[in-house]
C-alpha positions as CSV (number, residue, x, y, z in Angstrom):
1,X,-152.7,-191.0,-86.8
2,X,-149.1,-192.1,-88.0
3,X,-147.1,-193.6,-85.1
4,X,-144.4,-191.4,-84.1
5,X,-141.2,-193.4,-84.7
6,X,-139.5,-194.8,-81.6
7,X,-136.2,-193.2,-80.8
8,X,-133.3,-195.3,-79.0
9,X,-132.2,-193.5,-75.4
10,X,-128.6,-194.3,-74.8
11,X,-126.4,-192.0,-72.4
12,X,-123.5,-192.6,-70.7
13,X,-121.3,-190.5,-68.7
14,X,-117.7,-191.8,-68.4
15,X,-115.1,-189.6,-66.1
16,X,-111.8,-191.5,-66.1
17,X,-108.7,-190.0,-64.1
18,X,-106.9,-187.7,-66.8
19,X,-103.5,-189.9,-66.3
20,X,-105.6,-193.7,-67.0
21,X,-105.0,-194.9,-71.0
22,X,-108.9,-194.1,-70.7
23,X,-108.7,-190.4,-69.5
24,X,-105.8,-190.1,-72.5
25,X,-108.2,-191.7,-74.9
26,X,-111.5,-189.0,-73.9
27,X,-109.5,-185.9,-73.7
28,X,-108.1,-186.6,-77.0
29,X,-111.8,-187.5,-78.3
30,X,-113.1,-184.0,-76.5
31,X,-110.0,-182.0,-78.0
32,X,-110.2,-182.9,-81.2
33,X,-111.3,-179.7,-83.7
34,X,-112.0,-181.6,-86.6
35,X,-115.3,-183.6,-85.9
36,X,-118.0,-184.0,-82.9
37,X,-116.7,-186.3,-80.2
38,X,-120.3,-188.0,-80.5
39,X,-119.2,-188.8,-84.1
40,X,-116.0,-189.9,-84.1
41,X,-117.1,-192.1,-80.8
42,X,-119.8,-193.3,-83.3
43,X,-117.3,-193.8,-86.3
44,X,-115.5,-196.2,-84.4
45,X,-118.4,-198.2,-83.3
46,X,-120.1,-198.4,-86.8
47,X,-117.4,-200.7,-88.5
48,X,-116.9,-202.8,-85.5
49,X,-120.6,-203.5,-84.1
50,X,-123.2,-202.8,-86.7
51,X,-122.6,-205.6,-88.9
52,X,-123.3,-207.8,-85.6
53,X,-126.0,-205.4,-84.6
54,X,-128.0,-206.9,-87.7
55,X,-127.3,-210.0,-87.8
56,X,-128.6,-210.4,-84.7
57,X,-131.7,-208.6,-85.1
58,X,-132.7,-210.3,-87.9
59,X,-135.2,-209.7,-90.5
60,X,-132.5,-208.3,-92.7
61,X,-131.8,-208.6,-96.6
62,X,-128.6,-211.4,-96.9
63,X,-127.4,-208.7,-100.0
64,X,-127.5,-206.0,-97.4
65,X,-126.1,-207.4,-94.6
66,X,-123.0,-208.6,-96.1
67,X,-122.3,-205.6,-97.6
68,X,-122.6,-204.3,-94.2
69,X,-120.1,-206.9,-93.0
70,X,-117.7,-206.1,-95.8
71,X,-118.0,-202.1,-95.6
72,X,-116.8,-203.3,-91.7
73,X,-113.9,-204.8,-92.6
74,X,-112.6,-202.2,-95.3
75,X,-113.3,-199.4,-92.6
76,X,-111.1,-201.4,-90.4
77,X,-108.3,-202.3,-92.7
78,X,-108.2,-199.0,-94.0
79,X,-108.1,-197.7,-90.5
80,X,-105.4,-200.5,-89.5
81,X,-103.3,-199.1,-92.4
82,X,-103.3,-195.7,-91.0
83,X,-102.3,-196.6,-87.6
84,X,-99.8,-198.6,-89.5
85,X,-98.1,-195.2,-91.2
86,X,-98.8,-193.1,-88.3
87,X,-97.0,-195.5,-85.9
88,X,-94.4,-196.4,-88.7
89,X,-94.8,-199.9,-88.0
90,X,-93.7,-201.9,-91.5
91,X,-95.9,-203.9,-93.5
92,X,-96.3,-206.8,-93.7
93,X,-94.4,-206.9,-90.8
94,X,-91.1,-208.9,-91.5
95,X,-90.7,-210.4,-88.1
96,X,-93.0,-211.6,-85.3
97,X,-91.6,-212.2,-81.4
98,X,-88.3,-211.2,-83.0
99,X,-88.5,-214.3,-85.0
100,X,-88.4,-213.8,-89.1
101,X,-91.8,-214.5,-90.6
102,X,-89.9,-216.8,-93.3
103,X,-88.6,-218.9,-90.5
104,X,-92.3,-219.1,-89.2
105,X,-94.1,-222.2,-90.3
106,X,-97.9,-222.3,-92.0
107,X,-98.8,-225.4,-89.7
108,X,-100.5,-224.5,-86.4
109,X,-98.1,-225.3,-84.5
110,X,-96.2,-222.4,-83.1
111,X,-92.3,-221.9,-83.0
112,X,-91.3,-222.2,-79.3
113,X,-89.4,-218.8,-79.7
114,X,-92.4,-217.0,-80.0
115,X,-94.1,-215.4,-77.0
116,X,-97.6,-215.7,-76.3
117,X,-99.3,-212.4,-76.8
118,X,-97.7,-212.5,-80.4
119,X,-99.4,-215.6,-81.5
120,X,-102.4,-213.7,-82.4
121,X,-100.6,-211.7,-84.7
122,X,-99.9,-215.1,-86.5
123,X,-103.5,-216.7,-86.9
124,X,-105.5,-214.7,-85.2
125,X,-106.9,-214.3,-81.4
126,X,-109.0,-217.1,-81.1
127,X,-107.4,-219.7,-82.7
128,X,-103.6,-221.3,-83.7
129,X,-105.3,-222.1,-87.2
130,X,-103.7,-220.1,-89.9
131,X,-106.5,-218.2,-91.6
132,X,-107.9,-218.8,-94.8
133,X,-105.7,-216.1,-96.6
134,X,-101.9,-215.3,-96.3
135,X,-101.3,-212.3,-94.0
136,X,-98.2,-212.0,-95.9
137,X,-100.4,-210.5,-98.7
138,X,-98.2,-207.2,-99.1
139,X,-101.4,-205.2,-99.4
140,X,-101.4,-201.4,-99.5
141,X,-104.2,-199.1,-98.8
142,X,-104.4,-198.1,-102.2
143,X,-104.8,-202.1,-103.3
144,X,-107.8,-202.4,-100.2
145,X,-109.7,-199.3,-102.0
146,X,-109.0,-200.6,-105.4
147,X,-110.4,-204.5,-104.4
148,X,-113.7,-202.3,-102.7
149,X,-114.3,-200.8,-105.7
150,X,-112.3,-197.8,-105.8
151,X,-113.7,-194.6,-106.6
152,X,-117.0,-195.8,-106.6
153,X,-116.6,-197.2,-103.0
154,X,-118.9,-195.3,-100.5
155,X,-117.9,-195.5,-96.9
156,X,-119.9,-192.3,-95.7
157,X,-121.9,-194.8,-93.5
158,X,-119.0,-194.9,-90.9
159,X,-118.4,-191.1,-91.4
């Protein structure tokens, strides 16, 4: 007899006050007309824990995995991009703390005028090192979908 394949039981019930960020953040998941609430709950956790969800499981094929890992990160950049437009927040930003990125320097050392919760947006949340790759990259959605492989790109996995 074949073994019947093992299923995953997850629930969770979740009733924030209305007026909490959280309450906001589920009655606009419930409200909205154009998808399932389990799927766009499920759309934001594919990009930002399956990659992880794998690599610590193991037992996976390296090609595989790190295509995982970089479908993640275009699903987030091009979602980061979004909330960019929608929020008409400029990019690359041309100032960080009110300080002007061109007076910022690429050492880790941070300018005294900037304030602490904007040093992430420098080198990232962890760490004062500036990252591999400049931030100041003036990448567009367009050149993201273009670098992933344009047309051909297939990001119905976080759909």
């Amino acid at each position: 007899m074949a073994k019947e394949k093992e299923r995953v039981d997850f629930l969770w019930r979740y009733q924030p006050l209305k007026s909490t960020p959280d309450g906001v953040l589920m009655s606009y998941i419930k409200g909205n007309l154009l998808l399932p609430s389990r799927e766009m709950i499920l759309q934001a956790l594919r990009p930002y824990w399956l990659p992880l969800a794998y690599l610590e499981k193991g037992n996976i094929d390296p090609v595989i995995l790190e295509r995982l890992f970089r479908n993640a990160v275009y699903a987030l950049e091009k979602h980061a991009l979004y909330l960019r437009d929608r929020g008409g927040i400029e990019y690359p930003p041309t100032n960080i703390g009110g300080m002007p990125i061109s007076s910022i320097p690429s050492s880790p050392e941070v300018p005294a005028g900037i304030e602490e919760a904007d040093r992430s947006m420098l080198y990232g949340v962890d760490s004062l090192t500036p990252p591999n790759h400049s931030t100041r990259s003036g990448l567009t959605a367009d050149d993201l979908f273009d670098l992933e492989g344009g047309e051909d790109f297939d990001d119905s996995g976080f759909a």
